[in-house]
mmCIF file of the N, C-alpha and C atoms, coordinates in Angstrom:
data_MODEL
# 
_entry.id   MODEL 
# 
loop_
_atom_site.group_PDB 
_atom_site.id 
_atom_site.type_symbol 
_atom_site.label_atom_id 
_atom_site.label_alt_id 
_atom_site.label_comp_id 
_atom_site.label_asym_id 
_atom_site.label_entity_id 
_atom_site.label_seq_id 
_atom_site.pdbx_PDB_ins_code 
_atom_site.Cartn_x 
_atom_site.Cartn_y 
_atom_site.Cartn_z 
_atom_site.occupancy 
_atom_site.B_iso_or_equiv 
_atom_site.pdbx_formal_charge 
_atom_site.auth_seq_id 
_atom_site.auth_comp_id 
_atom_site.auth_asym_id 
_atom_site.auth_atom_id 
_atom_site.pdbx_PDB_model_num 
ATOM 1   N N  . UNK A 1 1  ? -7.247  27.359 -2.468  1.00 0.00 ? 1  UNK A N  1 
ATOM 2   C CA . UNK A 1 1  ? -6.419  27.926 -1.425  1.00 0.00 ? 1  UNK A CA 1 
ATOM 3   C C  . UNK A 1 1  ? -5.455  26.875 -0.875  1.00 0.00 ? 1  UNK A C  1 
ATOM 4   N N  . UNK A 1 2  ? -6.067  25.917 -0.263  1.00 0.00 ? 2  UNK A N  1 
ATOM 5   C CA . UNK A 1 2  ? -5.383  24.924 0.115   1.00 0.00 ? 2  UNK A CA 1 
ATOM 6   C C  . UNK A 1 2  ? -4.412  23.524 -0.968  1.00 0.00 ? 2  UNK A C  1 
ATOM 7   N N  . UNK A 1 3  ? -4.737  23.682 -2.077  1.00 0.00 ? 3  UNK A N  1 
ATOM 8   C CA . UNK A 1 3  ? -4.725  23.122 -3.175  1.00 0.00 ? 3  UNK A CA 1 
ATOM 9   C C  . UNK A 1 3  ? -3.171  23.479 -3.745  1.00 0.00 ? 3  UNK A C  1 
ATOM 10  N N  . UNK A 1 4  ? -2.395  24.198 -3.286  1.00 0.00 ? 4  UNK A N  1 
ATOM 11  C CA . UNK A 1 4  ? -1.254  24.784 -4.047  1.00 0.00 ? 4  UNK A CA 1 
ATOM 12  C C  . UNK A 1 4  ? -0.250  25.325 -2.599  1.00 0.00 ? 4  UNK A C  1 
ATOM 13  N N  . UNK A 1 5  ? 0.096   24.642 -1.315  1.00 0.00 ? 5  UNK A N  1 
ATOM 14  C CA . UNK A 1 5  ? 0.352   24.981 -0.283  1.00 0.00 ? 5  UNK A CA 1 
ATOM 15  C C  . UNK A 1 5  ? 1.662   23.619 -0.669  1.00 0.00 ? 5  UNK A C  1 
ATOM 16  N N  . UNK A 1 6  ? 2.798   24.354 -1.118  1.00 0.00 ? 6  UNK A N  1 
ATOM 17  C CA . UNK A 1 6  ? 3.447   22.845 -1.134  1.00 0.00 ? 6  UNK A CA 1 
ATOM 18  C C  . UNK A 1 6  ? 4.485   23.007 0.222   1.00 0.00 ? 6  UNK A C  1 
ATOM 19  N N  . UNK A 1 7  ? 3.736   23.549 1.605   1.00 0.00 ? 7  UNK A N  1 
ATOM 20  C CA . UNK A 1 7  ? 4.644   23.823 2.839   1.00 0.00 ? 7  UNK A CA 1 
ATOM 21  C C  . UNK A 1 7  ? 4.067   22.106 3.747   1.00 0.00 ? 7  UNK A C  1 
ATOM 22  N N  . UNK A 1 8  ? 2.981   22.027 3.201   1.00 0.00 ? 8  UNK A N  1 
ATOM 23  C CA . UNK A 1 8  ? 1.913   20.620 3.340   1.00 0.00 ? 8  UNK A CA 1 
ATOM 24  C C  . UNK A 1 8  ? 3.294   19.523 3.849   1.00 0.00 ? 8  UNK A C  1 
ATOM 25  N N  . UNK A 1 9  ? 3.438   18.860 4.578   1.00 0.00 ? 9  UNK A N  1 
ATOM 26  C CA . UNK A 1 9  ? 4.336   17.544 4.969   1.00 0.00 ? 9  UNK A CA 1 
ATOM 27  C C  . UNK A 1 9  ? 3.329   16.323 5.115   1.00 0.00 ? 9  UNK A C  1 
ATOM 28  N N  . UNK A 1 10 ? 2.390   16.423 6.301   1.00 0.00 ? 10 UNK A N  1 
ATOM 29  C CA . UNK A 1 10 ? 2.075   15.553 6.871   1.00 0.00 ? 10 UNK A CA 1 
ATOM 30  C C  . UNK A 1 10 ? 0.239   16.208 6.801   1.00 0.00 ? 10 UNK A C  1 
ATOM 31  N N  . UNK A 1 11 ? -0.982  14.875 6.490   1.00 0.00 ? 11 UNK A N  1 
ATOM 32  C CA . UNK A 1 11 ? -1.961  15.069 6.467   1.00 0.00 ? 11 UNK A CA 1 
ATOM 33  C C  . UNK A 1 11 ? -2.372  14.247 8.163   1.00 0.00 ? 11 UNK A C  1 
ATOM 34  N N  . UNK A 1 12 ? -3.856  14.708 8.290   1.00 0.00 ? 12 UNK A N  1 
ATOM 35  C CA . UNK A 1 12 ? -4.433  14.232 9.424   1.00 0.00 ? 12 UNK A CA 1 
ATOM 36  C C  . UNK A 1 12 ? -5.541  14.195 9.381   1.00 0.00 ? 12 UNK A C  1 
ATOM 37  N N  . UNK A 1 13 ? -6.305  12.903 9.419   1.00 0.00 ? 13 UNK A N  1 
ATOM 38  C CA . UNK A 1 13 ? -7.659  13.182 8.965   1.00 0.00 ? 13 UNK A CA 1 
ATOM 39  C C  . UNK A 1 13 ? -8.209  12.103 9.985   1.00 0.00 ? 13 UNK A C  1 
ATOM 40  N N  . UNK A 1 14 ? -9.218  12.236 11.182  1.00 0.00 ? 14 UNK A N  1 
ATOM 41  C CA . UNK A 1 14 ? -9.926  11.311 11.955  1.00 0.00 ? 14 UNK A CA 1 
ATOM 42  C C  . UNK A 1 14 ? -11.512 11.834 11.484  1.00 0.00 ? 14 UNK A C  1 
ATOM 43  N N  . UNK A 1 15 ? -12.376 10.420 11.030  1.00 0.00 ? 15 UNK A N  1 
ATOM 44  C CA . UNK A 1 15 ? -13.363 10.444 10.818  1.00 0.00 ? 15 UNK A CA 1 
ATOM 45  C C  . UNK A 1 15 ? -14.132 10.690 11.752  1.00 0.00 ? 15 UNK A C  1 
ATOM 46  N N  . UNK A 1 16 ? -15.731 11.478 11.570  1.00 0.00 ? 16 UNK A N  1 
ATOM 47  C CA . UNK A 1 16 ? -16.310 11.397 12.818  1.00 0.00 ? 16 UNK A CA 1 
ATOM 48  C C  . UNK A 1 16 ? -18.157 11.124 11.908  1.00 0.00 ? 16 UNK A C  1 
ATOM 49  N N  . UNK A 1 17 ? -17.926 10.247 11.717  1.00 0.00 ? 17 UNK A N  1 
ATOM 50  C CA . UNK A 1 17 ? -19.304 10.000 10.524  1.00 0.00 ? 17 UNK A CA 1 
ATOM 51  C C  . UNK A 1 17 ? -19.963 9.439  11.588  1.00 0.00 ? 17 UNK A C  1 
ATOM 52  N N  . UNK A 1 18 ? -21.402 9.516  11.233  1.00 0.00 ? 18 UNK A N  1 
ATOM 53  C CA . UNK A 1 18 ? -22.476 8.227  12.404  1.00 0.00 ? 18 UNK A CA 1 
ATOM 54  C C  . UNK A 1 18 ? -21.711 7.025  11.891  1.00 0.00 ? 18 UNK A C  1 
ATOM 55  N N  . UNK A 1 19 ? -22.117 6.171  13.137  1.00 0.00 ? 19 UNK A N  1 
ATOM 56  C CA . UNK A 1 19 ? -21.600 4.388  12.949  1.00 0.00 ? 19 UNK A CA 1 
ATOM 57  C C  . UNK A 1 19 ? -22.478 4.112  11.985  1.00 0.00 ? 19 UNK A C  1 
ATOM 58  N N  . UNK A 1 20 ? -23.814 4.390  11.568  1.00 0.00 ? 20 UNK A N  1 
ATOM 59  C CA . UNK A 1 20 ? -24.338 3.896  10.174  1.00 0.00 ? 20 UNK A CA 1 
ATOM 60  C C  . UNK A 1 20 ? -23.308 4.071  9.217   1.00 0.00 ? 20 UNK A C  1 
ATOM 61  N N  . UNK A 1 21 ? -22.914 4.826  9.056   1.00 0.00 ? 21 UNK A N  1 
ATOM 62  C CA . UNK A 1 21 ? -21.829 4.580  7.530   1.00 0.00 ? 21 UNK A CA 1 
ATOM 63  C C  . UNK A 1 21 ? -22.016 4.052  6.916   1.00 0.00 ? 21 UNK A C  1 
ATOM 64  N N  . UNK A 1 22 ? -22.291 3.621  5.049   1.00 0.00 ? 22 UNK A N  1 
ATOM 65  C CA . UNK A 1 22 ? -22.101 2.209  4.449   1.00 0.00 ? 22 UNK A CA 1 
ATOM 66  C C  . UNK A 1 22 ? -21.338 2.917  3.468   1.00 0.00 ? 22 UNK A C  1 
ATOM 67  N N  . UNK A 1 23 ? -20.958 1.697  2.719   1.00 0.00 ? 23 UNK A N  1 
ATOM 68  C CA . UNK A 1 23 ? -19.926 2.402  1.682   1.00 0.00 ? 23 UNK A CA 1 
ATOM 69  C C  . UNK A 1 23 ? -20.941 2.704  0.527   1.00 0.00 ? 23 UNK A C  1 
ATOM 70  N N  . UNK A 1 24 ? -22.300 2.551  0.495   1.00 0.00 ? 24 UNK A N  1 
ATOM 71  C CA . UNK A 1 24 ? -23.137 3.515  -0.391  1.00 0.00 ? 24 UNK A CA 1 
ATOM 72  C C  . UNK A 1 24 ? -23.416 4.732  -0.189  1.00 0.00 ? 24 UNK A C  1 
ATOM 73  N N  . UNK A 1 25 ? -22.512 5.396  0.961   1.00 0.00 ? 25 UNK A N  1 
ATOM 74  C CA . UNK A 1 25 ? -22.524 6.697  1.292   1.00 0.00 ? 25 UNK A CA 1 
ATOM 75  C C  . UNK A 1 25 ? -21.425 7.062  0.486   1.00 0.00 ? 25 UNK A C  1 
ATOM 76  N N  . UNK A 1 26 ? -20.469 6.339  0.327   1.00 0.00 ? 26 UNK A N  1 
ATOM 77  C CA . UNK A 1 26 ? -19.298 7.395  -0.106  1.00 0.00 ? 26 UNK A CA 1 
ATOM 78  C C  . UNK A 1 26 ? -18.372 7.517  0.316   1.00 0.00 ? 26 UNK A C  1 
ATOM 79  N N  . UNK A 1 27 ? -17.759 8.903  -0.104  1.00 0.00 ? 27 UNK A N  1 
ATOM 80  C CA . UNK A 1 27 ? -16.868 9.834  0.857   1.00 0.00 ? 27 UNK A CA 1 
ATOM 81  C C  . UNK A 1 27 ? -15.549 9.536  0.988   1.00 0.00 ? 27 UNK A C  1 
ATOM 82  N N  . UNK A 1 28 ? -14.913 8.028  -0.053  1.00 0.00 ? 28 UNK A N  1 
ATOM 83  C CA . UNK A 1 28 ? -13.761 7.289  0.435   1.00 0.00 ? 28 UNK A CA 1 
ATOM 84  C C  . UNK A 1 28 ? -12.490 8.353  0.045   1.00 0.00 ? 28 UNK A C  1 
ATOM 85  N N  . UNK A 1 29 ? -11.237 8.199  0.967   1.00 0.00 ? 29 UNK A N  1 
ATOM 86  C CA . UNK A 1 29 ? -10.336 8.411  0.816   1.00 0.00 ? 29 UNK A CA 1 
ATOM 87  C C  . UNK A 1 29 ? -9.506  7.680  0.048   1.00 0.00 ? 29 UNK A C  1 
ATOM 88  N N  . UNK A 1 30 ? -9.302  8.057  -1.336  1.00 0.00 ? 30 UNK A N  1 
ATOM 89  C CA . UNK A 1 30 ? -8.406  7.365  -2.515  1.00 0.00 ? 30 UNK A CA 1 
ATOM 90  C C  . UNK A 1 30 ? -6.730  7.442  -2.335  1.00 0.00 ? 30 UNK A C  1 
ATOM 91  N N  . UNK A 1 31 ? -5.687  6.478  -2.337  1.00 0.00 ? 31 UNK A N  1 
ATOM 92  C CA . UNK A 1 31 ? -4.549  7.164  -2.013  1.00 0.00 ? 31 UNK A CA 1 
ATOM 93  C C  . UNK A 1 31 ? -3.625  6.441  -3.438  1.00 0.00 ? 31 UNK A C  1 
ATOM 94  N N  . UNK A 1 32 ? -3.012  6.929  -4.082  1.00 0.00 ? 32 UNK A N  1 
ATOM 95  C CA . UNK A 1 32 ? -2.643  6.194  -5.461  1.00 0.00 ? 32 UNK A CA 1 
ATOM 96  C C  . UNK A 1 32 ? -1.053  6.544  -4.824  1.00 0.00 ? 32 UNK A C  1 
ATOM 97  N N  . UNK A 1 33 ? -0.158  4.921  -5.566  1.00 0.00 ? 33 UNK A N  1 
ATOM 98  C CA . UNK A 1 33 ? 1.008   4.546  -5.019  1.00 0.00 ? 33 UNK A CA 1 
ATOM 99  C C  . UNK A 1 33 ? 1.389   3.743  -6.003  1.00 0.00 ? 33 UNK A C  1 
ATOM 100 N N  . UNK A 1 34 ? 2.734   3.984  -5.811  1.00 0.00 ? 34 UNK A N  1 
ATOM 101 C CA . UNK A 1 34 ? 3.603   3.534  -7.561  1.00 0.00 ? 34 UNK A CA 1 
ATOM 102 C C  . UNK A 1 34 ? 4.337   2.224  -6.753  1.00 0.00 ? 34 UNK A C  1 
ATOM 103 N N  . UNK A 1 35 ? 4.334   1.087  -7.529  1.00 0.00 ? 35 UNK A N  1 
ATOM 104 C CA . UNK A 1 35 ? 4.366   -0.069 -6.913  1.00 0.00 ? 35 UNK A CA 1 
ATOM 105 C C  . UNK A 1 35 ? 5.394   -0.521 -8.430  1.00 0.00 ? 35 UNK A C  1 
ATOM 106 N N  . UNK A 1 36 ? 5.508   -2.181 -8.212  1.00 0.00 ? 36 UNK A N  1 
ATOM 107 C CA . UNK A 1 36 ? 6.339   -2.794 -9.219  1.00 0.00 ? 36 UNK A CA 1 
ATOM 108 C C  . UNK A 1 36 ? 5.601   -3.041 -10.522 1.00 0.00 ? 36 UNK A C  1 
ATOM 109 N N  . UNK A 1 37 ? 4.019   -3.098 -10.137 1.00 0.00 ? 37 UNK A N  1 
ATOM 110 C CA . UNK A 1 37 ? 3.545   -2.994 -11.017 1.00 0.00 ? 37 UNK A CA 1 
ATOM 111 C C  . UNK A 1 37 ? 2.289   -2.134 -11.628 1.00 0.00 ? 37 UNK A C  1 
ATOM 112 N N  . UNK A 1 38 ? 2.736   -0.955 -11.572 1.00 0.00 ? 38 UNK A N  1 
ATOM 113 C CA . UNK A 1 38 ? 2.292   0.055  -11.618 1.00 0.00 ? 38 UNK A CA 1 
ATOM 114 C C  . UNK A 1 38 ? 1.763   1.034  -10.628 1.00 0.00 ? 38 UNK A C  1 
ATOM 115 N N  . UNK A 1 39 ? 1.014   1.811  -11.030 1.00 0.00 ? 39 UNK A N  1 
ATOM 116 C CA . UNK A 1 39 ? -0.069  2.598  -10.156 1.00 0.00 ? 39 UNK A CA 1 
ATOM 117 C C  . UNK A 1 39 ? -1.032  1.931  -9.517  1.00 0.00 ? 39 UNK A C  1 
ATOM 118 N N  . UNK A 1 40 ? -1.091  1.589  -7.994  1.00 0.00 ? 40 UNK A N  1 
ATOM 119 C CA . UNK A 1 40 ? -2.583  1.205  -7.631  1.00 0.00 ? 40 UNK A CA 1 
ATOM 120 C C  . UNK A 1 40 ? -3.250  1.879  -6.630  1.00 0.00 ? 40 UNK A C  1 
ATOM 121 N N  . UNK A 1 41 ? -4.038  1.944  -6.664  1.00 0.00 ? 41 UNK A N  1 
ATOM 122 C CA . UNK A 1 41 ? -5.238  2.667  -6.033  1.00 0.00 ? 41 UNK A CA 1 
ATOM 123 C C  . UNK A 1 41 ? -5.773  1.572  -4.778  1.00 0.00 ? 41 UNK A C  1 
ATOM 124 N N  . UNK A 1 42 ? -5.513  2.530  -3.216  1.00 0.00 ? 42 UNK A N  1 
ATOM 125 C CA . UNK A 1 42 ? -5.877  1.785  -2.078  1.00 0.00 ? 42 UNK A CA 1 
ATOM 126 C C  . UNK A 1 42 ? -7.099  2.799  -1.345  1.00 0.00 ? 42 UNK A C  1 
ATOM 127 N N  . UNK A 1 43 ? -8.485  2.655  -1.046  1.00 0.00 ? 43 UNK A N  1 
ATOM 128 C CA . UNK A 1 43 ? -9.313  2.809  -0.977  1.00 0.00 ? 43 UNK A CA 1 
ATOM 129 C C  . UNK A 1 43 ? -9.235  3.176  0.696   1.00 0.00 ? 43 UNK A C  1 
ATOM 130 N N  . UNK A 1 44 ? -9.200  4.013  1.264   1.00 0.00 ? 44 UNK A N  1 
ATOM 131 C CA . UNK A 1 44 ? -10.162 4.427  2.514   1.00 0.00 ? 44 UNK A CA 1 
ATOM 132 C C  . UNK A 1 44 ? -11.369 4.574  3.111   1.00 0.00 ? 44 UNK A C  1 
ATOM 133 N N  . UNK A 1 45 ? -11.993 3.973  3.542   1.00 0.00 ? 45 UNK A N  1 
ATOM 134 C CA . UNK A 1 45 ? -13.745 4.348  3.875   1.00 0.00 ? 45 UNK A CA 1 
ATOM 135 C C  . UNK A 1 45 ? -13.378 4.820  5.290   1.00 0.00 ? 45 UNK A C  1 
ATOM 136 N N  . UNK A 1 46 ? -14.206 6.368  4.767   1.00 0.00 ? 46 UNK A N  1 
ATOM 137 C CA . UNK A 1 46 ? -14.571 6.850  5.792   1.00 0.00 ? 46 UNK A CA 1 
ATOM 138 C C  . UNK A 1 46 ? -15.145 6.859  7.405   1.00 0.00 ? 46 UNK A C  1 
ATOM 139 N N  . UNK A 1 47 ? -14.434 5.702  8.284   1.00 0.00 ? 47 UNK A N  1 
ATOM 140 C CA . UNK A 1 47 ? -15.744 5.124  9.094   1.00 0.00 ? 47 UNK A CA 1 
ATOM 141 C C  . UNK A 1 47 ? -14.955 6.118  10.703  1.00 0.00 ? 47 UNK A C  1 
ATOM 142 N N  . UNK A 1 48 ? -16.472 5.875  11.426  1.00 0.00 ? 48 UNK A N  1 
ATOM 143 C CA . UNK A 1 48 ? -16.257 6.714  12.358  1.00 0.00 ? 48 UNK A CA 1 
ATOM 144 C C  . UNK A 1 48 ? -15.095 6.272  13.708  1.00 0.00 ? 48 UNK A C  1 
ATOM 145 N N  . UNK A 1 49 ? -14.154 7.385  14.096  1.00 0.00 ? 49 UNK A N  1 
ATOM 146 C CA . UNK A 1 49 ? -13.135 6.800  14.915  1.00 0.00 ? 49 UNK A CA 1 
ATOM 147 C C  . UNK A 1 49 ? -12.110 6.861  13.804  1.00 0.00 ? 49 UNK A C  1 
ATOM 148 N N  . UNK A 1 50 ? -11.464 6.439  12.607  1.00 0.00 ? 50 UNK A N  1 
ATOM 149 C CA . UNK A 1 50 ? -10.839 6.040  11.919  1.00 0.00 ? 50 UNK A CA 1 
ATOM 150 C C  . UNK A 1 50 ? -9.663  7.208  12.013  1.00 0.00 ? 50 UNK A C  1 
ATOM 151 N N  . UNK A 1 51 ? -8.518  6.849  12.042  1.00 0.00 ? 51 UNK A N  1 
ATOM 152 C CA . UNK A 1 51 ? -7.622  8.082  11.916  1.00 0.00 ? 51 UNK A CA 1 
ATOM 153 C C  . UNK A 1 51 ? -6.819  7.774  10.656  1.00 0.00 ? 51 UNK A C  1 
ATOM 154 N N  . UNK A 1 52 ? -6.686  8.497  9.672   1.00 0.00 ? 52 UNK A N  1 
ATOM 155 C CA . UNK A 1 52 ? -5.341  8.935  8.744   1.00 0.00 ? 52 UNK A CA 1 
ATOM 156 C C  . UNK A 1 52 ? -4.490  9.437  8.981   1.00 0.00 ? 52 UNK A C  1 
ATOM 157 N N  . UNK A 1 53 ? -2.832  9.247  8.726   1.00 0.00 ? 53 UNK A N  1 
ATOM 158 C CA . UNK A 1 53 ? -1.883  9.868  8.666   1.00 0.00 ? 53 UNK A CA 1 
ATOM 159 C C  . UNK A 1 53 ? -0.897  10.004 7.551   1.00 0.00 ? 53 UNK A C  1 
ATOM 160 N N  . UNK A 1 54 ? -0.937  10.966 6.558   1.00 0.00 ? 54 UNK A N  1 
ATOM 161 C CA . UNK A 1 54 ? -0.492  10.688 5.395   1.00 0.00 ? 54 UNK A CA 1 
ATOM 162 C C  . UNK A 1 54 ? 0.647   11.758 4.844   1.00 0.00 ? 54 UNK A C  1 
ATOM 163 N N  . UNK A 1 55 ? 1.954   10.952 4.261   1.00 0.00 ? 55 UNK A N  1 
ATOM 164 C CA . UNK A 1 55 ? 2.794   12.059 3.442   1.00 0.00 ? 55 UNK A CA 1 
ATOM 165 C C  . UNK A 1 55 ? 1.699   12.575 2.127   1.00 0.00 ? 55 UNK A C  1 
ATOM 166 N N  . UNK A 1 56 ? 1.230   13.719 2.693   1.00 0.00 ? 56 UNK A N  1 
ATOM 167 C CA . UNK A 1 56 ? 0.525   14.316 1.595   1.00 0.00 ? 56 UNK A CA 1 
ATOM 168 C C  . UNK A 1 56 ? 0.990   15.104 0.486   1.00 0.00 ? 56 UNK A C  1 
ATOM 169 N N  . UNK A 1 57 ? 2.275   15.530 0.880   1.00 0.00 ? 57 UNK A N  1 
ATOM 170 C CA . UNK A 1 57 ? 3.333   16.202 -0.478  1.00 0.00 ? 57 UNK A CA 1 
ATOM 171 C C  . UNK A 1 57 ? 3.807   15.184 -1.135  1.00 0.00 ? 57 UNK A C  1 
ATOM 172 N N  . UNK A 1 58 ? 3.641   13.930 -0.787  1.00 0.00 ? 58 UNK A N  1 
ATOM 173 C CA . UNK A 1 58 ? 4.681   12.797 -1.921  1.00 0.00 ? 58 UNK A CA 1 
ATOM 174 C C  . UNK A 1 58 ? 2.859   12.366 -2.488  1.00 0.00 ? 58 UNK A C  1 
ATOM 175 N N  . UNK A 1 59 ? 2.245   11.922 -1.683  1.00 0.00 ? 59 UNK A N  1 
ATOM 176 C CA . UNK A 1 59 ? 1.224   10.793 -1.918  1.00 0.00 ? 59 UNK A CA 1 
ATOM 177 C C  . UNK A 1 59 ? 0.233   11.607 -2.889  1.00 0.00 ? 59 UNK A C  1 
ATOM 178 N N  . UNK A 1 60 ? -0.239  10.626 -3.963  1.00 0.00 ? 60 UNK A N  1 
ATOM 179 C CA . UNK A 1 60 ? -1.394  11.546 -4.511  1.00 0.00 ? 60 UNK A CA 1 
ATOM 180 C C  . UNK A 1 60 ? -2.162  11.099 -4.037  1.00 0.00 ? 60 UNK A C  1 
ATOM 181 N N  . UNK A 1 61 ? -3.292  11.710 -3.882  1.00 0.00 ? 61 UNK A N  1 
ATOM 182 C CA . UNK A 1 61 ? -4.855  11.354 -3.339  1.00 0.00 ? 61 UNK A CA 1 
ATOM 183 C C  . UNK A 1 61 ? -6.150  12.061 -3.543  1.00 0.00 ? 61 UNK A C  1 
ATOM 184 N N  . UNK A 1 62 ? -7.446  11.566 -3.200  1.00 0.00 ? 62 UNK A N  1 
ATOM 185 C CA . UNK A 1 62 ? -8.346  12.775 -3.635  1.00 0.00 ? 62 UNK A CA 1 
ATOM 186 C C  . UNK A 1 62 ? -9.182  12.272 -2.737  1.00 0.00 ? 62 UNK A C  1 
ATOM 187 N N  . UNK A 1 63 ? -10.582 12.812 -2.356  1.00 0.00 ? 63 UNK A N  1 
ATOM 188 C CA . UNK A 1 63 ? -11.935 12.202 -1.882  1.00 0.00 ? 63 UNK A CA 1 
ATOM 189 C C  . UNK A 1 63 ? -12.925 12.276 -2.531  1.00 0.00 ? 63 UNK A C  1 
ATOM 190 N N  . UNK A 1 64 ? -13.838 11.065 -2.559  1.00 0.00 ? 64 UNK A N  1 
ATOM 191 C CA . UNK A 1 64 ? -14.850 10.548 -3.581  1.00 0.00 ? 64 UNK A CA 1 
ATOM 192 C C  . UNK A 1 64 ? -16.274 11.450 -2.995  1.00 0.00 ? 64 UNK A C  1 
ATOM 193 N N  . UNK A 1 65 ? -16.772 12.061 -3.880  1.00 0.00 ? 65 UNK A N  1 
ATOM 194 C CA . UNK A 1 65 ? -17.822 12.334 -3.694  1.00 0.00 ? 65 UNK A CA 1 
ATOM 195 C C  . UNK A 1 65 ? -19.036 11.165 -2.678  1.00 0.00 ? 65 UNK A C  1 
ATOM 196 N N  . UNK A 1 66 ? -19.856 12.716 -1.963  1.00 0.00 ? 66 UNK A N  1 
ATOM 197 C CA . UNK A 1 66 ? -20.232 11.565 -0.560  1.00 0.00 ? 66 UNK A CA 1 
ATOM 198 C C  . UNK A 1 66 ? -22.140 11.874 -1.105  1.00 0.00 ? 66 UNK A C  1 
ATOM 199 N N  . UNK A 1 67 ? -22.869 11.000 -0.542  1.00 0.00 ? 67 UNK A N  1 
ATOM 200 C CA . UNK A 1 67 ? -24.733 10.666 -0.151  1.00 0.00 ? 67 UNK A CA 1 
ATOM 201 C C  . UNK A 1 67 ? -24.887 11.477 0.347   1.00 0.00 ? 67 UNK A C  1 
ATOM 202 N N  . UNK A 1 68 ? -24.208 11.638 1.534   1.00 0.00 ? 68 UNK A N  1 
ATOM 203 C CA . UNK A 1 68 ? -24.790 12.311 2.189   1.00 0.00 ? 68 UNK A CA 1 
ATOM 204 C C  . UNK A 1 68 ? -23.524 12.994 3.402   1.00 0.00 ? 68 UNK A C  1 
ATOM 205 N N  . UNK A 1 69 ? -23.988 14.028 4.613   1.00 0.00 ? 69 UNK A N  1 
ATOM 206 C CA . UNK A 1 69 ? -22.486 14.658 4.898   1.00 0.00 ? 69 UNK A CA 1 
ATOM 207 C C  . UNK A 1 69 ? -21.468 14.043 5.857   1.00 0.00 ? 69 UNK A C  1 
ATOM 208 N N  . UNK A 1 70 ? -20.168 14.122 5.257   1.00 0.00 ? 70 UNK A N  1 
ATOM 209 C CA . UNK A 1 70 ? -19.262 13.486 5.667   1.00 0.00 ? 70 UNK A CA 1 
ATOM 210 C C  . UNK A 1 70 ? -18.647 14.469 6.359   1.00 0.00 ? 70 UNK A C  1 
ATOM 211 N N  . UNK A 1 71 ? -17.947 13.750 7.763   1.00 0.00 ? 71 UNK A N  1 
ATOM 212 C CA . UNK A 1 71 ? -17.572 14.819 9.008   1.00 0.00 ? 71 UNK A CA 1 
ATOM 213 C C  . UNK A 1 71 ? -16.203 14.329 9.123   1.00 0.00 ? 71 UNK A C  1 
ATOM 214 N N  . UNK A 1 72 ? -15.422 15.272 9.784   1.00 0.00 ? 72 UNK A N  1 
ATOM 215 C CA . UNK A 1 72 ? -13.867 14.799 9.843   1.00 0.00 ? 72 UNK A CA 1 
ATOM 216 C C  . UNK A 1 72 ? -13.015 15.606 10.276  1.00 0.00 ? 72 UNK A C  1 
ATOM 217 N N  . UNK A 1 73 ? -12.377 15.755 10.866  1.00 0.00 ? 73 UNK A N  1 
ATOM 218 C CA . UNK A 1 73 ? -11.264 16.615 11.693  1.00 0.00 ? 73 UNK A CA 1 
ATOM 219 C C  . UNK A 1 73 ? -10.005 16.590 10.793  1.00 0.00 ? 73 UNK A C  1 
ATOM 220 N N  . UNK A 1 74 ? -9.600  17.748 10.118  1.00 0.00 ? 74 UNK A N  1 
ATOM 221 C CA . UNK A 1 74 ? -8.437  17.175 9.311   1.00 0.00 ? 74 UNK A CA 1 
ATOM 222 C C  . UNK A 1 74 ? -7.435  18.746 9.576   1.00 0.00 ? 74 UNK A C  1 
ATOM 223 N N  . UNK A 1 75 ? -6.005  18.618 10.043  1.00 0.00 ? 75 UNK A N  1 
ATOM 224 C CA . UNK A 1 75 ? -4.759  19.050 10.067  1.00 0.00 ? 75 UNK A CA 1 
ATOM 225 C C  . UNK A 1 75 ? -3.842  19.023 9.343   1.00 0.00 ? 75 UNK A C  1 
ATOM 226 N N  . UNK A 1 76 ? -2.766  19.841 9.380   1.00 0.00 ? 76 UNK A N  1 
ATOM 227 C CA . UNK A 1 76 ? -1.601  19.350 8.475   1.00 0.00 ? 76 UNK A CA 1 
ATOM 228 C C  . UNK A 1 76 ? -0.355  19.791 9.897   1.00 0.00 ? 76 UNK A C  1 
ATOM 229 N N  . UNK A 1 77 ? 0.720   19.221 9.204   1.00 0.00 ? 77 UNK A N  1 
ATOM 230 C CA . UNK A 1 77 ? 2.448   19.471 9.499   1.00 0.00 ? 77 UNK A CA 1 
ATOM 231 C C  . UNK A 1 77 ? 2.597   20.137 8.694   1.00 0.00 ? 77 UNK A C  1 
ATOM 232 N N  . UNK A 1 78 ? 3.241   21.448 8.660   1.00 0.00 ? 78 UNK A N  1 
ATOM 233 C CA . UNK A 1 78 ? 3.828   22.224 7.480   1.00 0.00 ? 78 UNK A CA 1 
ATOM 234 C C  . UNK A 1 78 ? 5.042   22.579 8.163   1.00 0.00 ? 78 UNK A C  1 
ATOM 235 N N  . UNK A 1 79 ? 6.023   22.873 7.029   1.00 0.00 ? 79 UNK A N  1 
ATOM 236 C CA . UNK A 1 79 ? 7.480   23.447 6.990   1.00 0.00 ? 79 UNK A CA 1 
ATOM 237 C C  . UNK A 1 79 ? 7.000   25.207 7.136   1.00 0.00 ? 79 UNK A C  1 
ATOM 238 N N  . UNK A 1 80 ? 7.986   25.711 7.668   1.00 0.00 ? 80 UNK A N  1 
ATOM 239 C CA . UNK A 1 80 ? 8.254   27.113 7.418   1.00 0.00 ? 80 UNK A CA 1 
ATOM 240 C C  . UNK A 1 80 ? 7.777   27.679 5.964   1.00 0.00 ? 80 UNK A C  1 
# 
């Protein structure tokens, strides 16, 4: 449903995980970006408090499978 919405501008994502968190939980926000030398991949961990703000129609990205459940408040900006 949400997967094919190309009205999408702007993402919003504030974590709300327990402060335990470790990154053997998971859950990271992947954001891939074309640079001089190539594609690289910049890693998000999920931690609690944390806010995202992302061009989500240009940026590719995905989220990594989580341990256990990952909580999060997430919005968009859309065009008409």
């Amino acid at each position: 449903m949400f997967q094919n919405d190309d009205r999408r501008r702007l993402s919003l994502i504030c974590y709300l995980n327990e402060p335990d968190w470790t990154p053997a939980d998971g859950g990271e926000l992947v954001l891939y970006t074309q640079g001089e030398k190539g594609e690289k991949a910049v890693w998000v961990d999920p931690l609690p408090g944390q806010l995202v703000l992302m061009e989500s129609h240009i940026l590719e990205h995905e989220v990594k499978p989580t341990q256990r459940p990952r909580l999060s408040l997430t919005g968009w900006f859309k065009t008409h």
